[in-house]
KOLMIRO-167762 format. One record per residue (C-alpha): x, y, z; residue number from 0; chain. Coordinates in steps of 0.1 Angstrom, whole numbers, plus 5000, padded with zeros to 4 digits. Layout:
<node px="X" py="Y" pz="Z" pos="NUM" unit="A"/>
...
***
This chain:
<node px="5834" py="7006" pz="1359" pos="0" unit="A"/>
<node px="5863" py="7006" pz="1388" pos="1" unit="A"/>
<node px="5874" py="7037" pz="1396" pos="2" unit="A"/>
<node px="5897" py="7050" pz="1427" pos="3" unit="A"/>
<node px="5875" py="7080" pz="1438" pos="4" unit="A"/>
<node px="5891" py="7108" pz="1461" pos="5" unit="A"/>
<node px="5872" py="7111" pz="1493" pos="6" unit="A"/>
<node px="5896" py="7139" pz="1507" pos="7" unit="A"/>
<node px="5921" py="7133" pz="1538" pos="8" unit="A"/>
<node px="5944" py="7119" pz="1516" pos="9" unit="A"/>
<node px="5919" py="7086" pz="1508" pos="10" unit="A"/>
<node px="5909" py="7068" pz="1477" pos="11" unit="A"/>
<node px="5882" py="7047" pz="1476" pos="12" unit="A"/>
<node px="5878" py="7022" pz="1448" pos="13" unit="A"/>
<node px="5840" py="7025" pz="1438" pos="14" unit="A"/>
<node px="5819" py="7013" pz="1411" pos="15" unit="A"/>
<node px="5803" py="7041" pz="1387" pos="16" unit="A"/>
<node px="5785" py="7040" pz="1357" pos="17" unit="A"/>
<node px="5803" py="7036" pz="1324" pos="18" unit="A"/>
<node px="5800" py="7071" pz="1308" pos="19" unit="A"/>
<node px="5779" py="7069" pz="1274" pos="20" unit="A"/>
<node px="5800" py="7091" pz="1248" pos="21" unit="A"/>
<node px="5778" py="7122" pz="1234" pos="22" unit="A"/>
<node px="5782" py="7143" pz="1203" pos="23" unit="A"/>
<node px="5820" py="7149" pz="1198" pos="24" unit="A"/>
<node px="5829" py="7124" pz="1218" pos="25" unit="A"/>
<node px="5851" py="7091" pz="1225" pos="26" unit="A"/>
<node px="5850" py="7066" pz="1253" pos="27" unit="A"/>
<node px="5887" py="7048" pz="1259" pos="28" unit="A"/>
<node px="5893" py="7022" pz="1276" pos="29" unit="A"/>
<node px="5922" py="7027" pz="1303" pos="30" unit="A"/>
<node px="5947" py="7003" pz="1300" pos="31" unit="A"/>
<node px="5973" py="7020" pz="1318" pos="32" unit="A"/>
<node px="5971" py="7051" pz="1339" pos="33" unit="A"/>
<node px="6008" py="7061" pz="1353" pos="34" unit="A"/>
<node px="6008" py="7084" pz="1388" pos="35" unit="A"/>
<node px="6020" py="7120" pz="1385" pos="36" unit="A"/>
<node px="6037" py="7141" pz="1405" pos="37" unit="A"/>
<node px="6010" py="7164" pz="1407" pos="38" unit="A"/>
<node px="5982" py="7137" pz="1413" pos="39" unit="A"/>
<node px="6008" py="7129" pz="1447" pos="40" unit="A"/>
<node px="6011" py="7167" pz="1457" pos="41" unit="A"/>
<node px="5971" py="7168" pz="1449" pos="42" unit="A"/>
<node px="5970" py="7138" pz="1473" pos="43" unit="A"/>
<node px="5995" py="7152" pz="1499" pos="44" unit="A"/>
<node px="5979" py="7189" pz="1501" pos="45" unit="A"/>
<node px="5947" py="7177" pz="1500" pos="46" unit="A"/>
<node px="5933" py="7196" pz="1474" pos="47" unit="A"/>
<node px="5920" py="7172" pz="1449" pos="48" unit="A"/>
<node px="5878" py="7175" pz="1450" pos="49" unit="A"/>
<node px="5862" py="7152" pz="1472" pos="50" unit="A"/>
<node px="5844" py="7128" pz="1455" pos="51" unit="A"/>
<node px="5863" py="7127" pz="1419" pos="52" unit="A"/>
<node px="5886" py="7108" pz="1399" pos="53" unit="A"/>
<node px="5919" py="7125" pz="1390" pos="54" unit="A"/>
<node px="5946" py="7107" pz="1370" pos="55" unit="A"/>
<node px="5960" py="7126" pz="1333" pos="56" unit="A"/>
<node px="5986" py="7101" pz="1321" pos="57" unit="A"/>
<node px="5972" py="7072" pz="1305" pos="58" unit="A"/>
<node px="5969" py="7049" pz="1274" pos="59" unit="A"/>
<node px="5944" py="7029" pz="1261" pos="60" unit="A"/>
<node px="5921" py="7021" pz="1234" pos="61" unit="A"/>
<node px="5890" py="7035" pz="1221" pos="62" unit="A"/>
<node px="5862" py="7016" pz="1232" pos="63" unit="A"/>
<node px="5832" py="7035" pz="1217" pos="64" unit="A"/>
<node px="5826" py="7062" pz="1195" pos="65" unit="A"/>
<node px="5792" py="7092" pz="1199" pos="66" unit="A"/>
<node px="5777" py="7107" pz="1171" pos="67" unit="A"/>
<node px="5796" py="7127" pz="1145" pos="68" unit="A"/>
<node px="5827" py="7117" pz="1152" pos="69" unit="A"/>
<node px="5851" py="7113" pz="1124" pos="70" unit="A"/>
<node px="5886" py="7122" pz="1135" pos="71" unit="A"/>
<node px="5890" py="7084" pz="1154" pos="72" unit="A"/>
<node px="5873" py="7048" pz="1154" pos="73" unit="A"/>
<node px="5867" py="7022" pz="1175" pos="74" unit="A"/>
<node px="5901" py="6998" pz="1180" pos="75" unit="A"/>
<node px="5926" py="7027" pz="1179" pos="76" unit="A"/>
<node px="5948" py="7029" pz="1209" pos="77" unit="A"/>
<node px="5956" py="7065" pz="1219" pos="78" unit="A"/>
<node px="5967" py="7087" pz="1247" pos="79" unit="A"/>
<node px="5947" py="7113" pz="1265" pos="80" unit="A"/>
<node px="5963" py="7143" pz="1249" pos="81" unit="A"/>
<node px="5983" py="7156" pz="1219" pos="82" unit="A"/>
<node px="5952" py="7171" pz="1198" pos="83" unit="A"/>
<node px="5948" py="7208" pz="1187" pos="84" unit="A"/>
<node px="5913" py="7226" pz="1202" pos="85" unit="A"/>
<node px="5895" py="7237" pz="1182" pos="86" unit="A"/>
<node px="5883" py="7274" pz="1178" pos="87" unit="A"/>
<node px="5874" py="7287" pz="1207" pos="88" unit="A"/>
<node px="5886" py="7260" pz="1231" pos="89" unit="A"/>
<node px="5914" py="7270" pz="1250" pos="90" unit="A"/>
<node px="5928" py="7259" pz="1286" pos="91" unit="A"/>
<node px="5928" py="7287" pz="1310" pos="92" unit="A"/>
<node px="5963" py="7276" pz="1321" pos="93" unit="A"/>
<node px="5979" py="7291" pz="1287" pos="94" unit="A"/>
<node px="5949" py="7323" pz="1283" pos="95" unit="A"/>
<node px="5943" py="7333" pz="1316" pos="96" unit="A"/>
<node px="5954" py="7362" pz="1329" pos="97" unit="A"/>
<node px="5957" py="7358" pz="1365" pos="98" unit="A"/>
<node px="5962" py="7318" pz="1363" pos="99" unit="A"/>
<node px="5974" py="7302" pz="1389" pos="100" unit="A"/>
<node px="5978" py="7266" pz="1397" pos="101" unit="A"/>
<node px="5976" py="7262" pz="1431" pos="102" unit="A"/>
<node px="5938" py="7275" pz="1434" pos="103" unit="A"/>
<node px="5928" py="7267" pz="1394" pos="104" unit="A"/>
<node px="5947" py="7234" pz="1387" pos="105" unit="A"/>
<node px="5920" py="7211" pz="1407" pos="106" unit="A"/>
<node px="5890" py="7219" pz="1395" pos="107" unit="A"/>
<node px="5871" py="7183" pz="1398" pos="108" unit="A"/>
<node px="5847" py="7174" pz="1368" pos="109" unit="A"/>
<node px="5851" py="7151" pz="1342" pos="110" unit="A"/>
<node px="5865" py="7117" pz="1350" pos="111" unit="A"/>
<node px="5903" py="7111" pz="1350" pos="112" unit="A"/>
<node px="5926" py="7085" pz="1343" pos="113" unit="A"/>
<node px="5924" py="7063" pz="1375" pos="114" unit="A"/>
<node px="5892" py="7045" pz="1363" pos="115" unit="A"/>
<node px="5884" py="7018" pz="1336" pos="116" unit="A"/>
<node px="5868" py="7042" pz="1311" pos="117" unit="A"/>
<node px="5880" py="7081" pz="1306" pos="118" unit="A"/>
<node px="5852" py="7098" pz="1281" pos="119" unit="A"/>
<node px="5874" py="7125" pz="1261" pos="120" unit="A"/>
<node px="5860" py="7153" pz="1233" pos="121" unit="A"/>
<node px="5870" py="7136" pz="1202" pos="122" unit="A"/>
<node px="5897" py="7161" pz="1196" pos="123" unit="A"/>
<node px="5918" py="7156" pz="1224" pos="124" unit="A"/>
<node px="5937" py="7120" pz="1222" pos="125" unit="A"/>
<node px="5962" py="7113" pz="1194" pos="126" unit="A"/>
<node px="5967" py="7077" pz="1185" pos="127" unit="A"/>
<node px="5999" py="7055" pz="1198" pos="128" unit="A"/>
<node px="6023" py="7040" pz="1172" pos="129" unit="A"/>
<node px="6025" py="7001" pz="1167" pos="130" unit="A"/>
<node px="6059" py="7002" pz="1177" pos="131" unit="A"/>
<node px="6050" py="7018" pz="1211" pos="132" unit="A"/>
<node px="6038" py="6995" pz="1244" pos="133" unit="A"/>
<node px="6008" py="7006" pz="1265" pos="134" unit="A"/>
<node px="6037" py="7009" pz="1294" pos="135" unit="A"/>
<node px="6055" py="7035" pz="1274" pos="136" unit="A"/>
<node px="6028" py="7051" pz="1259" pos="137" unit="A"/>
<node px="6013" py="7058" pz="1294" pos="138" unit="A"/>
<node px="6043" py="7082" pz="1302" pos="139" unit="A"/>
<node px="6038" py="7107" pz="1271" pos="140" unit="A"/>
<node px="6022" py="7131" pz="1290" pos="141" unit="A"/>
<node px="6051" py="7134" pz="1318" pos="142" unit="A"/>
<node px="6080" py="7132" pz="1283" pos="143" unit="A"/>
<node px="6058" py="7161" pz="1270" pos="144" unit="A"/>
<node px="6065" py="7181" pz="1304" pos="145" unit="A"/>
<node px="6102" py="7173" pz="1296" pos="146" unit="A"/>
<node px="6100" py="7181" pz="1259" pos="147" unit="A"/>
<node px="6085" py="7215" pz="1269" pos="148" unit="A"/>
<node px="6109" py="7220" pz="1294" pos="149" unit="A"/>
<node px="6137" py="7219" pz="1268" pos="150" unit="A"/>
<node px="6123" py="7232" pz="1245" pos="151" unit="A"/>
<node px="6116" py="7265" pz="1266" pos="152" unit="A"/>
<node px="6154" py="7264" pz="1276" pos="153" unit="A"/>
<node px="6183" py="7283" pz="1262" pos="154" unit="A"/>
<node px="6201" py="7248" pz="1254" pos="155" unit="A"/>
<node px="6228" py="7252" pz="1224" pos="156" unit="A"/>
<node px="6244" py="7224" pz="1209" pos="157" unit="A"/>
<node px="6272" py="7208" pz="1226" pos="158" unit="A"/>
<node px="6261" py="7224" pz="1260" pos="159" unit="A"/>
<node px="6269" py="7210" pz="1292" pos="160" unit="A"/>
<node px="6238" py="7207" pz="1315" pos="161" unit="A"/>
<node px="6226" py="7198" pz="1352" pos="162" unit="A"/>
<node px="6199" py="7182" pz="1363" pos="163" unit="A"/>
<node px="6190" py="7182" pz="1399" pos="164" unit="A"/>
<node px="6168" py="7154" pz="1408" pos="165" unit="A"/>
<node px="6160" py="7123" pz="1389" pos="166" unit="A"/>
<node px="6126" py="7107" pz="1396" pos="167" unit="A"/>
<node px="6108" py="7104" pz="1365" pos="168" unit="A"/>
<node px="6105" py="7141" pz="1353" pos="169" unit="A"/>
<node px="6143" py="7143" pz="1358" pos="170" unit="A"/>
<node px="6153" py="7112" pz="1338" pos="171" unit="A"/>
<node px="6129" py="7122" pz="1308" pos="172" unit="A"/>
<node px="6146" py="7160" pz="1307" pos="173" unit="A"/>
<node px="6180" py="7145" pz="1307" pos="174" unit="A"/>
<node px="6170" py="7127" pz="1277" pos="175" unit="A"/>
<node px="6152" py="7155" pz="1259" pos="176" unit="A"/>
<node px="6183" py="7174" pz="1265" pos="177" unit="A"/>
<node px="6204" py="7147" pz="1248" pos="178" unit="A"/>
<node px="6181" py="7149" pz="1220" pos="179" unit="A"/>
<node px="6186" py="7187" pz="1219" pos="180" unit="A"/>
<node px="6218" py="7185" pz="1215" pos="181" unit="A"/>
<node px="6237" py="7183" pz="1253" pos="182" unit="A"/>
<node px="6268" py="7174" pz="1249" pos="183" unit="A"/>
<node px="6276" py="7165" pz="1291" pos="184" unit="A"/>
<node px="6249" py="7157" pz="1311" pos="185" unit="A"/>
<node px="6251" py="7160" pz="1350" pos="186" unit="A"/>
<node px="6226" py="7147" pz="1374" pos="187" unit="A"/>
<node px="6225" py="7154" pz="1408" pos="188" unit="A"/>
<node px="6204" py="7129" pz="1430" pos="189" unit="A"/>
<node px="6212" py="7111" pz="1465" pos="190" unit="A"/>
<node px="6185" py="7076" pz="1455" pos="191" unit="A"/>
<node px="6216" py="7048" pz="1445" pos="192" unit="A"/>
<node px="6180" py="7030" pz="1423" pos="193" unit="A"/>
<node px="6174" py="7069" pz="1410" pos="194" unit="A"/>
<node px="6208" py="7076" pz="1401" pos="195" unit="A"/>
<node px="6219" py="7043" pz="1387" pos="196" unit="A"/>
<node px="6191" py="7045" pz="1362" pos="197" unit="A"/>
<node px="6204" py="7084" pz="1351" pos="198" unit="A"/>
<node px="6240" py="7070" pz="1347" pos="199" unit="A"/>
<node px="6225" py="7043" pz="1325" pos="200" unit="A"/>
<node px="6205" py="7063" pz="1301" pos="201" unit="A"/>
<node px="6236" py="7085" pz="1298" pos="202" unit="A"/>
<node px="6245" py="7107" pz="1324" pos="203" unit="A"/>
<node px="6279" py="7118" pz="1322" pos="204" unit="A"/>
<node px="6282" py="7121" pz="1361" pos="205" unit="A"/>
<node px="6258" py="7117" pz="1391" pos="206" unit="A"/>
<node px="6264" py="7136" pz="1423" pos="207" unit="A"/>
<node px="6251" py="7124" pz="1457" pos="208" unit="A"/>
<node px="6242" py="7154" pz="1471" pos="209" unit="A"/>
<node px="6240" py="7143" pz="1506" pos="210" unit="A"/>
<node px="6276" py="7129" pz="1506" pos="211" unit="A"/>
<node px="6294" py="7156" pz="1488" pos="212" unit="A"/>
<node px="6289" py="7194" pz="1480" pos="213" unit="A"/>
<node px="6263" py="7195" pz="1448" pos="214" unit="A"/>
<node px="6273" py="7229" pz="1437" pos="215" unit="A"/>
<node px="6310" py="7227" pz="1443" pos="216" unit="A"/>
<node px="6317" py="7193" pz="1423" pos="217" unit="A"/>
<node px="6292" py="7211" pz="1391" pos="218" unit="A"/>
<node px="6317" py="7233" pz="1390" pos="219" unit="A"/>
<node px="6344" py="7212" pz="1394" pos="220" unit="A"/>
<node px="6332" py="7191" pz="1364" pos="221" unit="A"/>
<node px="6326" py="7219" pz="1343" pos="222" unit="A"/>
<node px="6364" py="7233" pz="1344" pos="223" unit="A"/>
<node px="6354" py="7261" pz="1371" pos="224" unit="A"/>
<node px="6327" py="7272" pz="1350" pos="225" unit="A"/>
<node px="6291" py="7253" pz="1358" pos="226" unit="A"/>
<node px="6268" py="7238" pz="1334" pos="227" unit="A"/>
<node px="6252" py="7262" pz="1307" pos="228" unit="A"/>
<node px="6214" py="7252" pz="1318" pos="229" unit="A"/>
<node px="6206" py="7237" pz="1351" pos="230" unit="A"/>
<node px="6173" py="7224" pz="1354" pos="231" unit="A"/>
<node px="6157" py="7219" pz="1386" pos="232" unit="A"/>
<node px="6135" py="7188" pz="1388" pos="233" unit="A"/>
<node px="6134" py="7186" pz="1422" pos="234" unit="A"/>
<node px="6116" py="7220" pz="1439" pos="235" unit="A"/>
<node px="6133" py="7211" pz="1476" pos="236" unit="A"/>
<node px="6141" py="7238" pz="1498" pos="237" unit="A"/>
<node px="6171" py="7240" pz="1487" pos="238" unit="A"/>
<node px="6177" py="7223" pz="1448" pos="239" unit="A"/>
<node px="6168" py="7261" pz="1435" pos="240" unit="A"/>
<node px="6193" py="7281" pz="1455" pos="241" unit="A"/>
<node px="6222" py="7250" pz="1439" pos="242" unit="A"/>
<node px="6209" py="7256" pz="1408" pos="243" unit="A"/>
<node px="6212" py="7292" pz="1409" pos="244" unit="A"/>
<node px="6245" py="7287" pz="1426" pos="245" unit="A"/>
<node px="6256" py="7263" pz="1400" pos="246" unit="A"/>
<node px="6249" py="7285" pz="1367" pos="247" unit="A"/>
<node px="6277" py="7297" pz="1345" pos="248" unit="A"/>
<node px="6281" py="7332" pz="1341" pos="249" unit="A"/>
<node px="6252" py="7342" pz="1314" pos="250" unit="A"/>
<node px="6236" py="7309" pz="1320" pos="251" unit="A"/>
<node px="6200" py="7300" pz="1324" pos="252" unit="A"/>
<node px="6184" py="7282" pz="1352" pos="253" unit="A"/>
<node px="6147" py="7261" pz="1343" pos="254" unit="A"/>
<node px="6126" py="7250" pz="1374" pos="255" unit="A"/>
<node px="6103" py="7225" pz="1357" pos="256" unit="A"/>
<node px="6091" py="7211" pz="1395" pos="257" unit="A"/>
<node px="6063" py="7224" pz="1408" pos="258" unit="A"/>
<node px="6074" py="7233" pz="1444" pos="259" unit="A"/>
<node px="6042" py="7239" pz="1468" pos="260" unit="A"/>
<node px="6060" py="7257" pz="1497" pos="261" unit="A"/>
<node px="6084" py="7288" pz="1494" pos="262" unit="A"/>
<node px="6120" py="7283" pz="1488" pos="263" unit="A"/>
<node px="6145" py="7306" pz="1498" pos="264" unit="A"/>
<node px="6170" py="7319" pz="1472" pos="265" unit="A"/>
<node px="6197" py="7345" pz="1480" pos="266" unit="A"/>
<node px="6204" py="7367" pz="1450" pos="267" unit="A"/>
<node px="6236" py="7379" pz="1456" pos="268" unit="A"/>
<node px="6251" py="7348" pz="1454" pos="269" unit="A"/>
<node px="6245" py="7346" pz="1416" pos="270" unit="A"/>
<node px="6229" py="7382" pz="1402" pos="271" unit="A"/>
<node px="6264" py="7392" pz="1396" pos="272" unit="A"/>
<node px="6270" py="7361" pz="1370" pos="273" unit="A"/>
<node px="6236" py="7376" pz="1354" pos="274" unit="A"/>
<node px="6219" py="7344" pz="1350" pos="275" unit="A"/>
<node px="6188" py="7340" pz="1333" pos="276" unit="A"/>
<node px="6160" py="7325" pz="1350" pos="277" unit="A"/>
<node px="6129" py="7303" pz="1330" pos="278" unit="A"/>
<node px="6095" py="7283" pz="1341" pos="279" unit="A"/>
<node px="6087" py="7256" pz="1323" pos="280" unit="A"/>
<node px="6050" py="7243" pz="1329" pos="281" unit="A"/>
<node px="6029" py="7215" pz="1316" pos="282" unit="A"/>
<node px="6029" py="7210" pz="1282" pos="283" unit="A"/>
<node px="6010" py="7213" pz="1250" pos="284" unit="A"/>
<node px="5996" py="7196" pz="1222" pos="285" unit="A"/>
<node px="6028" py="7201" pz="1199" pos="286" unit="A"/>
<node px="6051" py="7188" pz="1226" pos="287" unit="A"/>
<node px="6027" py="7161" pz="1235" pos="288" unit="A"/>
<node px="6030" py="7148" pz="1194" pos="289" unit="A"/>
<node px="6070" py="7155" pz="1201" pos="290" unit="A"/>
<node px="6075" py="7130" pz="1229" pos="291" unit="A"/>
<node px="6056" py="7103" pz="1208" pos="292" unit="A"/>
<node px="6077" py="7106" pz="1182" pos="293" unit="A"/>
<node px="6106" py="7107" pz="1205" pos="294" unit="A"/>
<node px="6096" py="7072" pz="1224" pos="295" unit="A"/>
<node px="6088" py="7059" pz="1189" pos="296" unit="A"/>
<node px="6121" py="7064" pz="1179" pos="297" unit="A"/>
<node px="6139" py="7052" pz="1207" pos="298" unit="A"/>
<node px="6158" py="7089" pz="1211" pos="299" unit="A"/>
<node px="6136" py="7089" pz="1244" pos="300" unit="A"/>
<node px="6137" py="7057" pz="1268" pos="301" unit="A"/>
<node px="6105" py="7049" pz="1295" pos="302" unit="A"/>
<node px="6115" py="7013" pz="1299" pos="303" unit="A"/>
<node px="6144" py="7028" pz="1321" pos="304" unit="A"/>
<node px="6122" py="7043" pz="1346" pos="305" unit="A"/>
<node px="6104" py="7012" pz="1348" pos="306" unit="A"/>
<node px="6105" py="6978" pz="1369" pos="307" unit="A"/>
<node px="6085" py="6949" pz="1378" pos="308" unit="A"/>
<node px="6076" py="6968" pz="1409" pos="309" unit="A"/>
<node px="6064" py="6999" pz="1390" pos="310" unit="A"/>
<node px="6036" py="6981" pz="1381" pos="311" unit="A"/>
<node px="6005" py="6977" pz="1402" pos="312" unit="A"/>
<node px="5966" py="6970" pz="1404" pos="313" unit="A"/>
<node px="5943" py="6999" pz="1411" pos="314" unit="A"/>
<node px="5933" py="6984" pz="1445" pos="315" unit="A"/>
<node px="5968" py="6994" pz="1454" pos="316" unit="A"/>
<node px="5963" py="7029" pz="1446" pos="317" unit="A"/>
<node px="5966" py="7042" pz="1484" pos="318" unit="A"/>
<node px="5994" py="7024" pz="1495" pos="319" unit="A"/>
<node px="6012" py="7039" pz="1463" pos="320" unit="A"/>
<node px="5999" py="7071" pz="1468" pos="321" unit="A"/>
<node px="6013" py="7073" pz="1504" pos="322" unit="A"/>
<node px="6043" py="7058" pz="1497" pos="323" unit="A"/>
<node px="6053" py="7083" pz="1472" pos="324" unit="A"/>
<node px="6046" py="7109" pz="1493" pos="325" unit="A"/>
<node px="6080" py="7103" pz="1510" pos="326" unit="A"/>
<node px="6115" py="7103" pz="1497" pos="327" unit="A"/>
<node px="6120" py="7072" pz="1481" pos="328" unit="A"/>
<node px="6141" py="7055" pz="1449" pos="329" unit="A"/>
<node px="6106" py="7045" pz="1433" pos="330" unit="A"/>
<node px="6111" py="7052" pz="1395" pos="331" unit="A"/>
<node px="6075" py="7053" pz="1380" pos="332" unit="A"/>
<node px="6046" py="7039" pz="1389" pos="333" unit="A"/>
<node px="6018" py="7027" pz="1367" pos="334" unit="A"/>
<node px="5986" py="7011" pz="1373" pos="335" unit="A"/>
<node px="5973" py="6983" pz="1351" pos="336" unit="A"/>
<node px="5938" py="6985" pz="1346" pos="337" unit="A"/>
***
């Protein structure tokens, strides 16, 4: 099978391995689509991704083969990589570890990821797609899930006004989970015209440029003097948490659901006297993996908005995507066909 293996130094090589036979327990799927997170780039850029493996978590495809006692799926079903309970004694130590951290645990190397043709999975793992949903949008449950949880963990009351600073693909799914739960105004902030046209047309009450015009200031403005009840930051620049912070209502809450990899200077005084509460939102799990499948299902969620004809590309082009995302750019999603 193709896969694009990580060599280190920020280089992908596309190599040919053996097809993985499934074992006890287990499933073999067939890639179809593999979409690039955010994290797979920052894995790129830091270069901590193991040498020699094959990251890649959001995909869809169908399962291609079947190992002994398996029950749960069959052979034909199209599924995603995620979305199903562990069993007893299974648990990730990102939600049971004591002293997790992500930065020296989240890169591990291992099994096979999603940038290959084949992605063997314990049988329990994948949940099968709905008719109604394309491979395309099916690849981008896993990053609606990180959205999903992100709401979900927020203090978000019906008929809330909210902020959401930065709208690559994280950003757009959030605004729309926060529709769903209920926002009544949503506000974006994000300076990419491609970024922020796409937010306005999913919903967005307002989108903010904040490179032409003060971010904090016109939140406020919009909001009657007041600021948004949640702001979530969905950006993790050196500055997008101090706004957000800055931006907050008295009593409200501010959600970083990017995953920022250098420090980020916040000063406290500026906004410890509005009391506002502050939440992490990371990854997702199984329940709000089911959630964002039923929410693309539905059509209450959108992923054909942060997609174009250039978001789609072959998996020799997997460097060249990899190192153009590493820079600021309007790119929406990017998925590989497989």
């Amino acid at each position: 099978m193709r896969a694009a293996v990580y060599q280190g130094a920020q280089r992908f090589e596309i190599q040919d391995l053996p097809t993985p036979e499934p074992g006890p327990g287990q499933v073999l799927v067939k890639v179809n689509r593999s979409a690039i997170c955010g994290t797979d780039v920052h894995a790129f850029m830091y270069d901590i991704a193991p040498a020699g493996s094959v990251i890649g978590h959001e995909i869809a495809g169908v399962v291609a083969q079947v190992g002994p006692e398996v029950t749960r799926l069959s052979e034909g079903q199209r599924v995603v990589a995620g979305g199903g309970d562990p069993p007893p004694g299974v648990s990730s130590p990102m939600r049971t570890g004591p002293r997790y951290s992500y930065r020296t645990m989240g890169f591990t190397g291992g099994a096979t990821g999603g940038y290959a043709e084949y992605q063997l999975l314990p049988e329990w793992r994948p949940t099968v797609i709905p008719d109604n949903v394309p491979d395309e949008v099916a690849a981008l449950t896993e990053p609606c899930s990180v959205a999903v949880r992100a709401v979900r963990r927020s203090a978000i009351r019906l008929g809330d006004t909210v902020a959401v600073l930065g709208a690559g693909p994280i950003g757009m799914l959030v605004v729309q989970a926060a529709m769903a739960a209920g926002a009544t105004r949503v506000l974006v902030s994000e300076p990419a015209p491609a970024r922020a046209a796409a937010a306005m047309d999913l919903g967005a009450d307002a989108v903010i440029n904040p490179v032409e015009e003060d971010a904090v200031a016109r939140l406020v403005e919009l909001t009657d003097g007041h600021g948004p009840e949640v702001v979530f930051d969905c950006a993790g620049l050196q500055d997008t948490l101090q706004q957000a912070f800055d931006a907050t209502r008295r009593n409200g809450q501010v959600v970083l659901v990017a995953v920022p990899w250098e420090p980020l200077p916040v000063d406290p005084v500026d906004w410890m006297g509005r009391e506002v509460d502050f939440r992490v939102s990371f990854a997702s799990d199984p329940e709000d993996w089911r959630i964002a499948l039923d929410l693309l299902s539905s059509g209450r969620i959108s992923a054909e908005a942060l997609m174009s004809e250039a978001s789609f590309i072959d998996l020799e082009e997997i460097q060249e995507a990899f190192e153009g995302l590493m820079r600021p750019s309007s790119q929406l999603q990017v998925v590989i066909n497989l």
